[in-house]
C-alpha positions in Angstrom: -30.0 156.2 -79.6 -32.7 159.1 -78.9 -34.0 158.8 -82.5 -34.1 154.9 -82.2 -35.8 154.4 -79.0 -38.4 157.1 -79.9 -39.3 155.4 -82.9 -39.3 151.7 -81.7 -41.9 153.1 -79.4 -44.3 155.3 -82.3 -43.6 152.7 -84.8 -45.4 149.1 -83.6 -47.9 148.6 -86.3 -44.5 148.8 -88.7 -43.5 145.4 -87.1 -44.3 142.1 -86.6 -43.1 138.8 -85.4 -39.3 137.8 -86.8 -38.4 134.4 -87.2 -35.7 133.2 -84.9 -34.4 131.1 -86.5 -31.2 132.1 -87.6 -30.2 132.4 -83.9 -28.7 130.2 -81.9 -30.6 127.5 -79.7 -29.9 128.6 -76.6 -30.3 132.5 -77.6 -33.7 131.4 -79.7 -35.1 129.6 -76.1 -33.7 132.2 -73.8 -35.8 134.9 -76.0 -39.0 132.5 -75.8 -39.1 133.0 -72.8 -38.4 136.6 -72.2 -41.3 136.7 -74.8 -43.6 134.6 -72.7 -43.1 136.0 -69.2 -42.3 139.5 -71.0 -43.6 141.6 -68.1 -41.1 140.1 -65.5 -38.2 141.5 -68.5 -39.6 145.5 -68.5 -36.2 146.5 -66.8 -34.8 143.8 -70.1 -36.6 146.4 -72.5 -35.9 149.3 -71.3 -32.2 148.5 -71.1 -32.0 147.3 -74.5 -34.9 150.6 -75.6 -32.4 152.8 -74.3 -28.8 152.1 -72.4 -26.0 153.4 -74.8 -24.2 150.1 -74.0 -26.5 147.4 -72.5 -23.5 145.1 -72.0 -22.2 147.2 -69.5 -25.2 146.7 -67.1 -24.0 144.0 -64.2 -26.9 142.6 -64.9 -26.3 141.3 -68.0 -22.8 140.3 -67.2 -23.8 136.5 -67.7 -25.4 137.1 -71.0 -22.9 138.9 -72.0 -20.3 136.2 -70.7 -22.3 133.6 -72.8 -22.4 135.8 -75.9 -18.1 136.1 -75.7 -17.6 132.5 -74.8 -20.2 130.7 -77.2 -20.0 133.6 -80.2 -16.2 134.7 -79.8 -15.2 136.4 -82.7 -18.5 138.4 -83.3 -19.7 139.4 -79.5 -20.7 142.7 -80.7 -22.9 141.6 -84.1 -24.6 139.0 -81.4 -25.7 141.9 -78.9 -27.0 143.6 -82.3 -29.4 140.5 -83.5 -30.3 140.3 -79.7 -31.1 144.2 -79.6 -33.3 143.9 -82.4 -35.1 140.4 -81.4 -35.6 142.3 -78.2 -37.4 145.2 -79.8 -39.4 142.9 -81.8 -41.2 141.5 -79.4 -41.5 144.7 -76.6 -42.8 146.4 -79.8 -45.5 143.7 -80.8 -46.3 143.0 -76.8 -47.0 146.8 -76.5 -49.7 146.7 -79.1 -51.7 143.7 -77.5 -50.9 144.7 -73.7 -51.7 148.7 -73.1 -50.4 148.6 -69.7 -47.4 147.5 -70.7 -46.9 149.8 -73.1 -47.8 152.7 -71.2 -45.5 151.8 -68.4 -42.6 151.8 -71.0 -44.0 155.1 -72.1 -44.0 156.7 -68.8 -40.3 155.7 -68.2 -39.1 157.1 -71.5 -40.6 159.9 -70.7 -39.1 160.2 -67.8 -35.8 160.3 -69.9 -36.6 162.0 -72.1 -37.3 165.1 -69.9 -33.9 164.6 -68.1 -32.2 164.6 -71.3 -34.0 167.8 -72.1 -33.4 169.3 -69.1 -29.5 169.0 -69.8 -29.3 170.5 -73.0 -30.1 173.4 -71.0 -26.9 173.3 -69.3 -24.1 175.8 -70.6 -20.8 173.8 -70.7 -18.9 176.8 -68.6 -21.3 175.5 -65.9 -20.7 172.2 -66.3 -16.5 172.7 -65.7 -16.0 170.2 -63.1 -18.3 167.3 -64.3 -16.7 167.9 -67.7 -12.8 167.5 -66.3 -14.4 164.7 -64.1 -15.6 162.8 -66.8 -12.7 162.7 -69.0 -10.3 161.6 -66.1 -12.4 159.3 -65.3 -11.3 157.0 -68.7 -7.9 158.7 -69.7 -6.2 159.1 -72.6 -6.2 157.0 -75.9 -3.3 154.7 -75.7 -1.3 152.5 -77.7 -2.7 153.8 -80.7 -0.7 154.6 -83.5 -1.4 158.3 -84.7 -3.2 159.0 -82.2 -4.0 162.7 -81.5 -2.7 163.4 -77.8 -5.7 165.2 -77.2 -7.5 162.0 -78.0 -9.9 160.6 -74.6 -11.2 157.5 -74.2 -14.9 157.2 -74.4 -16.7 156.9 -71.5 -17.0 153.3 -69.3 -20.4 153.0 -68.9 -20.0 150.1 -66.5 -22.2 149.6 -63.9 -20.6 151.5 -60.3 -17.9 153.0 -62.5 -17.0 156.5 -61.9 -18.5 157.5 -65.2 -21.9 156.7 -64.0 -21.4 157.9 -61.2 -21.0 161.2 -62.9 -24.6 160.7 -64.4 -25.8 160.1 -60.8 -24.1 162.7 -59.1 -25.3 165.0 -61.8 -29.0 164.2 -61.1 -28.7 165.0 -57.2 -26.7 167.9 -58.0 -27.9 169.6 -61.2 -31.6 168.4 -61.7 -34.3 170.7 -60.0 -35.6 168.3 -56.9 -39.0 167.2 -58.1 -37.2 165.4 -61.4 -34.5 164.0 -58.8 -36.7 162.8 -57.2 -38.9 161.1 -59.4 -35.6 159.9 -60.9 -34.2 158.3 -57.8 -37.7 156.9 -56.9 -37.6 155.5 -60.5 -36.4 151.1 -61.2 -33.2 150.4 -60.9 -32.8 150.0 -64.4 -34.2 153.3 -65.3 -31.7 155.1 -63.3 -28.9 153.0 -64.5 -30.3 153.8 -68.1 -30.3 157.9 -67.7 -27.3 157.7 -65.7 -25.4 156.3 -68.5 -27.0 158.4 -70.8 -26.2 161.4 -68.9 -22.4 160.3 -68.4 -22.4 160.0 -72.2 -23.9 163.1 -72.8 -21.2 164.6 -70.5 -18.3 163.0 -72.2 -19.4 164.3 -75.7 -20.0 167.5 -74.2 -16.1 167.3 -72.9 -14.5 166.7 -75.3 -15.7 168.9 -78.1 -15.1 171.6 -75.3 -11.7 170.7 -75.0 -10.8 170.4 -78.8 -12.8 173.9 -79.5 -11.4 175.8 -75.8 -8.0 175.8 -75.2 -8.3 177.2 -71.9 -10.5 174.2 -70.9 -7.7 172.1 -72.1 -5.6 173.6 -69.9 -7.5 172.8 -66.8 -7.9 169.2 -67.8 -4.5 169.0 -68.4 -3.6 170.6 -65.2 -5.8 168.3 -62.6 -4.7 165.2 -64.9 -0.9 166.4 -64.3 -1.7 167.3 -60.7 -3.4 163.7 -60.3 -0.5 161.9 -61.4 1.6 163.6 -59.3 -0.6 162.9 -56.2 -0.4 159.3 -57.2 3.7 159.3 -57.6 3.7 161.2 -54.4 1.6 158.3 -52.5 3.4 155.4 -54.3 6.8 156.9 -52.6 5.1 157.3 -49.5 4.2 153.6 -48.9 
């Protein structure tokens, strides 16, 4: 996603307009118009620039409803073609509008410098956002074969505990000039880096905990402990 973001905003003069019409109507006029009013849709660009999952945004939820209900059967290809017809025209708006473009810029910046700011981060010191974060989606199930070591990625869903993770990691973690230009960041560029960061966590997580067998241990030993809690309460009422 780094890689790709970074490049759809280098690589403008490589692009041009895409005909659009392969899409559906309805996904064809909605885009016409994000196209003509494009400046009211920056927080629509930057979600779809750089949010691991941009149908987790609540947001997006009645896109995303339209996409299941109208598409079923191919929900994820449609987000895909809209992705792309998104970056089309953010790419070819950025050459003829500089403001635009260097708004965009500043807010991928912006990420970008949190993102290298927790590479820096040794996973020892990271022990209790990494338990957090796998506990937070549990276990594979119902999977035949399945490794029992096996988490569940992380939900990236807007006010889920996993990005909630990311945020508490920026108040926490971050030195207080980048929190702070963070949390006085859009909306949707918070909601982007936090899910970034709650991603970043989660593969951090669970490499430990294949590679550190004590670190599997304490995972193993809150999630046991949790469970229990959660027996002990059920009893109780």
């Amino acid at each position: 996603m780094y890689v790709t973001a970074r490049q759809g905003l280098e690589q403008a003069p490589m692009l041009g307009q895409h005909s659009l019409k392969h899409l559906p109507d309805w996904m064809r006029l909605y885009l016409n118009n994000v196209d003509a009013n494009y400046r009211s849709y920056t927080w629509l660009f930057f979600i779809f620039l750089a949010h691991p999952t941009p149908h987790s945004v609540s947001t997006l939820r009645s896109l995303g409803d339209k996409i299941a209900f109208d598409l079923r059967g191919v929900p994820l290809f449609w987000w895909g073609e809209l992705r792309e017809e998104l970056n089309r025209i953010r790419v070819r708006r950025q050459m003829e509008d500089k403001d635009f473009a260097r708004l965009l810029s500043k807010y991928f910046r912006l990420f970008q410098e949190v993102d290298k700011r927790f590479k820096t981060f040794k996973r020892e010191d990271l022990k209790p956002f990494l338990i957090e974060v796998l506990l937070a989606s549990g276990r594979i199930k119902n999977v035949p074969g399945s490794d029992p070591k096996n988490w569940a990625g992380p939900f990236l869903h807007t006010g889920g505990p996993s990005l909630n993770l990311g945020k508490r990691f920026v108040r926490e973690k971050l030195p207080p000039e980048l929190s702070k230009r963070l949390t006085e960041s859009p909306w949707y560029v918070q909601e982007v880096i936090y899910a970034h960061l709650a991603r970043s966590l989660w593969v951090m997580a669970n490499a430990f905990q294949f590679e550190n067998a004590a670190f599997r241990k304490e995972v193993e030993r809150e999630e046991k402990a949790r469970t229990t809690r959660v027996i002990e309460k059920t009893k109780s009422e």
